[in-house]
N, C-alpha and C positions, 0 to 999 in steps of 0.2 A: 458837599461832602462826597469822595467817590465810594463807591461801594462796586463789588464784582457782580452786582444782578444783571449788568448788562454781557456778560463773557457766556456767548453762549456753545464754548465745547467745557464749564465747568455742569457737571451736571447737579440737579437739585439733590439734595439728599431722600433716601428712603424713609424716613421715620422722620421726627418731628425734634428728638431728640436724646442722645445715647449715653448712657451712664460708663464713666471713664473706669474711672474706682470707683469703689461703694460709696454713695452720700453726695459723688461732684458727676453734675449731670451737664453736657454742651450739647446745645440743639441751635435753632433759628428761628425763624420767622416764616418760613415755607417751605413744605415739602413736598414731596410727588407719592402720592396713596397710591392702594391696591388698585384703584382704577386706572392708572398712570397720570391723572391728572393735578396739577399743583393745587395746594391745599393748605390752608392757612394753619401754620400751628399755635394756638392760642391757648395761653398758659392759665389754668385757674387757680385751684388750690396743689397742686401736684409736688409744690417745691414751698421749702418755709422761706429761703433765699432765693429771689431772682436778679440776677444782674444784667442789665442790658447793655450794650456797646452799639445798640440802632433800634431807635425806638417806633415801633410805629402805632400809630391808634388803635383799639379796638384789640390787641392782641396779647391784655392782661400784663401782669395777674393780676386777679382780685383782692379788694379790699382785706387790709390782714396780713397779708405776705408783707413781710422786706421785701422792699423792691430800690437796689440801687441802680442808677442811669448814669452813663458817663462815655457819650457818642464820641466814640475816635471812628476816621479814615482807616478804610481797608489801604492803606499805601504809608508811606513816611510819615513818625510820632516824633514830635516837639519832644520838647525834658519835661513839661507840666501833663503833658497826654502818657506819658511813659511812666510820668510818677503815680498816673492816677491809676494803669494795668497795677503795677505794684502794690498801692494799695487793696484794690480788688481782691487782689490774689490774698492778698494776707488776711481780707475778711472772707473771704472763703475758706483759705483753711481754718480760721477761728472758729465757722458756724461747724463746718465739717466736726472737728474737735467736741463741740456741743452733741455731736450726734445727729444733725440737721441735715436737710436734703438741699443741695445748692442747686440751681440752673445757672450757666451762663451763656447769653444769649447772643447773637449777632443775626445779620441777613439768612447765610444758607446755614451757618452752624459749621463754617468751616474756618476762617483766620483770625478774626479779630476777638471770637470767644476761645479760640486754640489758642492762641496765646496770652491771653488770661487764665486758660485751664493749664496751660504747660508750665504757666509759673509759677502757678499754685502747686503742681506737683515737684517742680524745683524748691520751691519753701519750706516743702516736707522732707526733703534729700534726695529724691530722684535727680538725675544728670538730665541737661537737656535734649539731647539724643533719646535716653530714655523714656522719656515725657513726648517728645515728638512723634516715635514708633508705636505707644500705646495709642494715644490719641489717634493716628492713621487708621491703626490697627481695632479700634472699639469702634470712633466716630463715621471713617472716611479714610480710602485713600488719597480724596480730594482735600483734605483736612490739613492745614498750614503750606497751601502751596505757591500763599506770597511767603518766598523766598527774603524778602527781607523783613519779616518776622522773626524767621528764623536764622535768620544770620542775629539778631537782636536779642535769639534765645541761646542761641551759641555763645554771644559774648559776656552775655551775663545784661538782664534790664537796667542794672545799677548803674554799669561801665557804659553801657549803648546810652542809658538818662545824660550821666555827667558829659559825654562823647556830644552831645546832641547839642546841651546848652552852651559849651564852650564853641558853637558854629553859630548860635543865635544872637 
């Protein structure tokens, strides 16, 4: 699976993980602390929902949390890895609706939980422009800067899913 850990002019994020709108929270898996050195962020009870998209050992959450898994590639999604963002997304907005604290998570906390966070705020009526400049603007400027996510948020995940399985 590729993942962008290896790009090194993306930089690590400052925090561990940043609250978009109230209750939908995108972080990662590593961050760079007040000492500047990276730092594992490890999720315990913080969130009632966590959802991963890169899962690695040892880095929670604890027993008790929802914890949904479902590893797509930082790069080009199949129609069954596009159906499963979509689903994400809509069990995020559900927990949200509950009033529950979501996470979603990937390696730095920048494309592959941004575009599960972008279309969970598309599912609530944000536009995806909209959704993209918040996310930049809360998480990261480095936050959805595979480009072809976002061309994937721009055309809508339904269109870019059925777009995807008619080449498969």
């Amino acid at each position: 699976m590729r993942t962008r850990r290896k790009q090194p002019d993306v930089p690590a994020p400052d925090t561990p993980w940043s609250e978009i709108v109230p209750g939908l929270w995108m972080g990662g898996h590593e961050f760079r602390g007040t000492s500047g050195q990276l730092e594992f962020a490890v999720v315990r009870d913080e969130f009632d929902l966590v959802q991963t998209l890169l899962r690695l050992p040892g880095h929670g959450p604890d027993p008790g949390a929802e914890h949904h898994v479902w590893p797509i590639p930082d790069g080009p999604l199949d129609g069954t890895q596009l159906a499963g963002v979509i689903r994400l997304a809509r069990a995020a907005s559900d927990a949200m609706d509950e009033g529950r604290k979501v996470l979603v998570r990937c390696y730095s906390g920048y494309n592959r939980s941004g575009l599960v966070v972008a279309q969970t705020l598309v599912q609530r009526g944000g536009s995806a422009d909209e959704a993209i400049r918040l996310i930049r603007t809360r998480r990261s400027p480095w936050a959805l800067h595979n480009e072809l996510f976002v061309d994937y948020l721009r055309t809508g995940l339904s269109t870019a899913r059925l777009l995807e399985e008619l080449t498969e």
